[in-house]
N, C-alpha and C positions, 0 to 999 in steps of 0.2 A: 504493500500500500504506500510504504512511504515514497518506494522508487515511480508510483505511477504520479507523487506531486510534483517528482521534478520538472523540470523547463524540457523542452524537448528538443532543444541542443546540446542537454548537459545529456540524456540520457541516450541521444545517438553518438556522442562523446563514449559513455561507460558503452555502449554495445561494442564502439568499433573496437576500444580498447582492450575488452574481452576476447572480439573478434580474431585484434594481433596479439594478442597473449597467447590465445591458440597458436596462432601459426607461430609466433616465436617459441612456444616450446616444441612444436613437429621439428622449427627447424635446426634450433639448439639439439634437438636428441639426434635427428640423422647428421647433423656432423660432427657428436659424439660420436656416436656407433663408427661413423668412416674414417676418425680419426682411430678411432680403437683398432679396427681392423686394418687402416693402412699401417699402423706399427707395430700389431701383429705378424702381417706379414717381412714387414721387414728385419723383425726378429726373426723369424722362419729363415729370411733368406741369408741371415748372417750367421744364424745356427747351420745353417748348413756348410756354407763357405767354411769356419770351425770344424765343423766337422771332416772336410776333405783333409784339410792341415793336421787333423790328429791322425787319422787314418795315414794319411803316410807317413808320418813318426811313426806309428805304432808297426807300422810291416818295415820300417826301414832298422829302425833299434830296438822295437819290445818296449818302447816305455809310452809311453802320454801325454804328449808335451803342447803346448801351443790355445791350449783353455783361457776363456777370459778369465778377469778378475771377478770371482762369485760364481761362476759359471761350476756346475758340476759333469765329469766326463768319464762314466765307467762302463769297461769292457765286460761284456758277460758271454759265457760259454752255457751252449744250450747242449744237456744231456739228458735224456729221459723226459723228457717235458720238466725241467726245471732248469732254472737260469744259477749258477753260479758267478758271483763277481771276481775278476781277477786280480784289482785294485779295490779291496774291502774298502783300504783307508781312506779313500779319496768319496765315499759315499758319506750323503749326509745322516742323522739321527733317524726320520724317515723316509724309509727306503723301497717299502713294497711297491710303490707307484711304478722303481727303476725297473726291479722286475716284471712289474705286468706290461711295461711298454713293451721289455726286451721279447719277451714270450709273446707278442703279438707280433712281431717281426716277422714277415715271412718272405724267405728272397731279397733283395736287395731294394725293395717299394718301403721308403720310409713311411714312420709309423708319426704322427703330431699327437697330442695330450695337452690338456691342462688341468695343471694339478697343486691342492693345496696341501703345502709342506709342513707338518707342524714345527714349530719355531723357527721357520724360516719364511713364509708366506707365499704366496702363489707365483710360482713356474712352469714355466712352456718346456716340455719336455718333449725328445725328439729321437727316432731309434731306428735304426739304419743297419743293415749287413756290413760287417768289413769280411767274414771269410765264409766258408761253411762253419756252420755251429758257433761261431762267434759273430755278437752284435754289440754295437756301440750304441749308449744312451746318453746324452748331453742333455742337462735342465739348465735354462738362462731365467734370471730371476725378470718376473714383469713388473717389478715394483717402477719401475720410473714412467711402463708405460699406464698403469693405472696413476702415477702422477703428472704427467703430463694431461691426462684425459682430463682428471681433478680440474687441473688449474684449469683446464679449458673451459669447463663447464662453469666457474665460480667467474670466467671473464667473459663467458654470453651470459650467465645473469644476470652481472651487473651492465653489460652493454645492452640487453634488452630492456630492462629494468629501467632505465634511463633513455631510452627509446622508446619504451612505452609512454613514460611520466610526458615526454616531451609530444608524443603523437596524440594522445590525449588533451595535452593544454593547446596546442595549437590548433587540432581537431575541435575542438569547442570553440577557438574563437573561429576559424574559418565557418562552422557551421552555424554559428551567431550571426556573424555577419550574413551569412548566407541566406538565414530565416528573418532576419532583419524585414523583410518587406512583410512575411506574413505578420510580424508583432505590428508593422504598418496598418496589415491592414485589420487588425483585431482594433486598433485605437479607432481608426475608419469606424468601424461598425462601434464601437462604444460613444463616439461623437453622434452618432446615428440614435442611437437611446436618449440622447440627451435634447436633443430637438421634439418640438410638440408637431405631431402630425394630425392633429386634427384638425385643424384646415389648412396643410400646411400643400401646396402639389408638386414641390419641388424638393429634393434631398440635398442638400448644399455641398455635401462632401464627398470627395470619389479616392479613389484607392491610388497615387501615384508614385515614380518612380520607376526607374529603369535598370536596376539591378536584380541577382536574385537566380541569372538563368534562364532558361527555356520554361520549362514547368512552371514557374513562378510569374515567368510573366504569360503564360498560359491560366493561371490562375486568376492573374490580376486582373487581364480580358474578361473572364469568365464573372469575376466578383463586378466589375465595373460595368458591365453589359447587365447585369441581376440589378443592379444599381437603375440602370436604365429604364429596364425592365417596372422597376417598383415605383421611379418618378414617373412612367406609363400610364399604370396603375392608380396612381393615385391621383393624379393630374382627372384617368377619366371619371374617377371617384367624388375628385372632386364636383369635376363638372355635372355630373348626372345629379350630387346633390343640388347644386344650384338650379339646375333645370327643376327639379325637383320642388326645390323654394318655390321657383318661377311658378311652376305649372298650377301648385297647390295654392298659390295666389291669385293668378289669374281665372283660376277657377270657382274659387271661393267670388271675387269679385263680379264672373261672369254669371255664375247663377244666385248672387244679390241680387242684380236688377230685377232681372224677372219675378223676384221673389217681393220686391218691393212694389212691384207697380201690380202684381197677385190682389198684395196686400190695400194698396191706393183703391183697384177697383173693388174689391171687398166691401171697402168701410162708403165707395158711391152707392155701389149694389144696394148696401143697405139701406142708403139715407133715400135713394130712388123707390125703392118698395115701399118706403114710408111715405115720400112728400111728389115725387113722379115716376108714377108707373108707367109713363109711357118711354121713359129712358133706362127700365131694367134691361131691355131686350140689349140695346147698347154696350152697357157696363157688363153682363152675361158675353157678350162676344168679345170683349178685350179680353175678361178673364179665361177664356176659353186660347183665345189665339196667345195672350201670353203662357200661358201653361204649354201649351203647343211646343211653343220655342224654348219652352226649358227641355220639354220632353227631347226635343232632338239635342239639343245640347247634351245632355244626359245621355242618351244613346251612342253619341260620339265619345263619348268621356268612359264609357260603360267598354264598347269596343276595341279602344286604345287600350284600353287595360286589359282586354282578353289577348289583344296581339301581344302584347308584353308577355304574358304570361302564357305564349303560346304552347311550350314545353309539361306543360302541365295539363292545358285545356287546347284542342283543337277549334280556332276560332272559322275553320273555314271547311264550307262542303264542298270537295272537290269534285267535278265529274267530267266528263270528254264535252265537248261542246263547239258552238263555231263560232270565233271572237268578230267575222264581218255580219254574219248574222246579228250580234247585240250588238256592234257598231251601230247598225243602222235601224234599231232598237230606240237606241240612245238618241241618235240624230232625230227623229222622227218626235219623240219627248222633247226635244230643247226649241225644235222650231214651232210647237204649239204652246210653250212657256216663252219664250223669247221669242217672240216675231219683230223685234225692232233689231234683231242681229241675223245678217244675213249670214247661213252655215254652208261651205260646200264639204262634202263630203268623197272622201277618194277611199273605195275599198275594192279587191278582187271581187272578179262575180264568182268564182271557185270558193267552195269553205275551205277557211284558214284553221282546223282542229288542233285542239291541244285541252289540255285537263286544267280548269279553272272554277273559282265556283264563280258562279251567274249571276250569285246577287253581288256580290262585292266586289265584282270585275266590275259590272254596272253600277254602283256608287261611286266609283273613282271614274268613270267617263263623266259621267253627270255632273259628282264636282269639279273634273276640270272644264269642263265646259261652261257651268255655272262661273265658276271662277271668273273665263272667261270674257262671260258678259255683266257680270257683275263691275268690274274694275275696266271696261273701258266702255265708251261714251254710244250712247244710242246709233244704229249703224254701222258700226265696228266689226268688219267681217268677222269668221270666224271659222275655221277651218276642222275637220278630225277626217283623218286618214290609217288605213292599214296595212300592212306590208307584212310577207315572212319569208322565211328562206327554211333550208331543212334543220338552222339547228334554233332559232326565236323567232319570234313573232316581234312587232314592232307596233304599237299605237301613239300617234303624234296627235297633240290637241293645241292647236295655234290659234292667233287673235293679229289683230294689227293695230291695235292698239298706241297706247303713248311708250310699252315696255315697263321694266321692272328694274331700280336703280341698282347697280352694280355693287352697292355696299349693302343691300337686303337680299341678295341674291341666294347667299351663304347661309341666310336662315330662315330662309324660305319657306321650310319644310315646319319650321318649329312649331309646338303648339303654343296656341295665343299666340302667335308672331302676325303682326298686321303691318304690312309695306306702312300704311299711313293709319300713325297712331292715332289722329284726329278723327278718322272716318268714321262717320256713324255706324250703328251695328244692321239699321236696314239696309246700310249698301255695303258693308265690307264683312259683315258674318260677325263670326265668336274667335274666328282664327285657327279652327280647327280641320277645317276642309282640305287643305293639302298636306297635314300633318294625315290627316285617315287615309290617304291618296298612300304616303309615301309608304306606311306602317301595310297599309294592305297590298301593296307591291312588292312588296320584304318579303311576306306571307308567303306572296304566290313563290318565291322567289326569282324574283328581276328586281329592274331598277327600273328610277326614274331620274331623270335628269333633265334642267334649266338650261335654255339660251335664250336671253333677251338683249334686245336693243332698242332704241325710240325704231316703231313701225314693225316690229316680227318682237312675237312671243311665242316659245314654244316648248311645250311639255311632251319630254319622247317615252313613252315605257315599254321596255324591251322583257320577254316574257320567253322562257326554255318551253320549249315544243315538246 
C-alpha cells in the first residue's frame, strides 16, 4: 500500500532499478562463473605442462623434480587394483582422493578432480599415465583462484551497487522531467475544478507545452481535443438553456394575451347579458375566435414538444404516398384563402413517391406558403414547385417579395423569432410556423434551407426517397 502512494516517477524509478539489479546480478554471476572457469582451465593447462616436466625427470633419473611451490606430485604403481605411492613422503595428510584419481586412470587419457583436502583446502587434482602400471597425480592448490573470483565478485558489487544508486537517481529525474507535462496536465484539470460552470461555455485553460515525447504529446492532443470536446458541450448546453429561457418566455407571454382578452370579453359577455343583449352574440364570437388562436398556438407548442421528444414518442404517421399529389392539395387551399396572391405552381405530372406522413408534410407546405403571403404585400407572387431524382425529393416555396434581412436569416427557424418585432400578431403569427416547418423536416429526415434577397424568397426542402 505504501509503494502504491508513491509518485509515479519514483516508482518507475524503484521498478527499473529492480529491473537492473536483476540483470546486474545474471551478469555479475556469468562473469563469475567465466572467470572461474577461465582459471580453471588454465590451471589445467599448467598442470599439465608440470606434469610433462616431471615425467621426464622421472624416466630420465627416478626422482621428481620440477613441482611448483604447494603443488603436490606423486607417482603410484597400480597392482591388483590398488594404487601404491612411490614417494609416500611427498603426499599430503589426506590422501585417499590421490589414490582414487590414480585408480581411475586408464591408459594415458588424463583423469581432472576437485577435491577438498583436509587442512589444506580445495585442489585440482590431475592423473595421467607415465608407464604401464605407473601413474602420476599432481594436486595445485585453487586457493588464489577462489580468491581472485572473491575479489571479483566484492568489485561488481560494489561497481553495480553504485551503478545502480546512480541509474536510479538519475532515472527518476529523467523520468520526472519526463512526466512533467502529465503533473501539467493534472494542475490543467484541477484549474478546471476551480472554475464555476454553471453558466460558464467556455473552459479557459488547455493542456500546453511541447515536451514529454511522442505518447505524451499524443496525450496532450487527446486531453486538449476532450477539452474541446467539453467547451462543445457546454457552449450547446448553454445555448439550448437560453433558448430555453427564451422559448418559456415567449410562450408564457404569447398565451397571456389571448388569455387576457379571454378574460376582457368574459367580464363584456357578462355586462352584455345584463345591460345589451343584442351585443352577446358579438362578445360570444371574440371569445370563441380568441380561444381558437390559443388552441392553435397550443397545438404548435404541444407538437414541438412531441418532435423533441421524438425518441421516446413517434410524433409522425409515416406511409408511401405522392408529394405532387398534396403539392397540388396544398396549392388548391392557399389560392381559395389567399386570392390576393397570385401562386404558380410547377410539379411533374408523374407521382413523385416516397414515405411521408400526409398530414404534417401538408402543414409545413401550408405554413410556408402562409408565411409567404403573410409577410409580403397584396399581389406578391408566389411560387411552390417539385422536383426529384432517384435519391430526394425537393419542395421549393418562393415569394417575390421585399426578402428576409440577412442578419434574421440565421434565426429564422427559431421559435418566437419574428423578422419584425413590431409586427402585429394578425399579420406576423406567434412565430412559431417555421420553427414547426423546420422540426417537422428533421422528423421526416431532410432539410430545409433559406435564400433570400430584396425580390426572390425561397424555402427549399429536400426529402430521402
Amino acid at each position: 500500500m505504501r509503494f502504491r502512494k508513491l509518485s509515479l516517477g519514483t516508482r518507475l524509478a524503484l521498478g527499473l532499478g529492480a529491473l537492473a539489479l536483476a540483470v546486474f546480478a545474471v551478469v555479475g554471476t556469468v562473469m563469475a562463473q567465466s572467470m572461474e572457469e577461465y582459471l580453471a582451465r588454465r590451471l589445467d593447462a599448467q598442470m599439465e605442462t608440470t606434469q610433462v616436466s616431471v615425467k621426464k625427470n622421472y624416466a630420465g633419473t627416478g626422482t621428481i623434480k620440477g613441482a611448483a611451490y604447494g603443488w603436490y606430485s606423486v607417482i603410484y604403481e597400480i597392482r591388483d587394483g590398488q594404487a601404491q605411492p612411490k614417494n609416500p613422503d611427498d603426499l599430503p595428510e589426506d590422501a585417499d582422493d590421490f589414490a582414487a584419481v590414480a585408480l581411475q586412470v586408464n591408459g594415458y587419457d588424463p583423469v581432472y578432480q576437485t577435491e577438498y583436502l583436509k587442512g589444506d583446502g580445495t585442489y585440482r587434482l590431475r592423473g595421467c599415465g607415465v608407464s604401464d602400471g605407473v601413474v602420476l597425480v599432481t594436486a595445485a592448490p585453487m586457493n588464489d583462484i577462489s580468491t581472485t573470483v572473491r575479489q571479483l565478485v566484492l568489485v561488481e558489487v560494489a561497481t553495480f551497487l553504485l551503478a545502480l544508486i546512480a541509474f536510479v537517481a538519475i532515472g527518476r529525474a529523467v523520468l520526472r522531467r519526463g512526466l512533467q507535462p502529465l503533473s501539467d496536465m493534472a494542475r490543467t484539470a484541477h484549474d478546471i475544478t476551480s472554475h464555476d460552470l454553471t453558466d460558464s461555455a467556455r473552459l479557459p485553460v488547455r493542456a500546453e507545452g511541447g515536451n514529454g515525447g511522442v505518447e505524451v504529446e499524443e496525450l496532450r492532443t487527446a486531453f486538449n481535443t476532450m477539452l474541446d470536446h467539453i467547451d462543445t458541450s457546454l457552449a450547446a448546453r448553454t445555448a439550448a438553456e437560453l433558448r430555453l429561457r427564451r422559448f418559456i418566455a415567449d410562450a408564457s407571454h404569447e398565451l397571456r394575451t389571448p388569455l387576457t382578452s379571454i378574460r376582457g370579453y368574459a367580464d363584456l359577455f357578462r355586462y352584455a347579458a345584463a345591460n345589451a343583449p343584442a351585443e352577446r352574440e358579438a362578445h360570444l364570437e371574440k371569445l370563441r375566435s380568441e380561444a381558437s388562436r390559443m388552441s392553435v398556438l397550443l397545438d404548435d407548442l404541444l407538437l414541438l414538444a412531441r418532435l423533441d421528444s421524438a425518441e421516446v414518442e413517434a410524433p409522425l404517421r409515416v406511409t408511401e404516398g405522392d408529394l405532387a399529389a398534396l403539392a397540388r392539395e396544398a396549392a388548391d387551399a392557399f389560392r381559395v384563402a389567399r386570392p390576393s396572391h397570385p401562386l404558380t405552381v410547377t410539379v411533374p405530372d408523374e407521382p413523385v413517391l416516397l414515405a411521408f406522413d400526409p398530414l404534417r408534410l401538408r402543414q409545413v407546405m401550408d405554413n410556408l406558403l402562409t408565411n409567404a403571403a403573410v409577410h409580403t404585400p397584396a399581389g406578391t407572387s408566389v411560387s411552390l414547385s417539385v422536383s426529384a431524382d432517384a435519391q430526394s425529393a425537393v419542395l421549393r416555396v418562393g415569394d417575390a417579395g421585399p426578402g428576409i434581412p440577412e442578419a434574421d436569416q440565421a434565426r429564422i427557424f427559431d421559435r418566437f423569432y419574428r423578422v419584425d418585432g413590431s409586427r402585429t400578431r394578425d399579420r406576423g403569427g406567434s412565430g412559431l410556423g417555421l420553427a414547426v416547418v423546420h422540426s417537422l423536416v428533421v422528423a421526416h429526415g431532410g432539410t430545409v434551407e433559406l435564400t433570400s434577397r430584396p425580390g426572390s424568397t425561397v424555402f427549399t426542402v429536400q426529402l430521402p426517397r
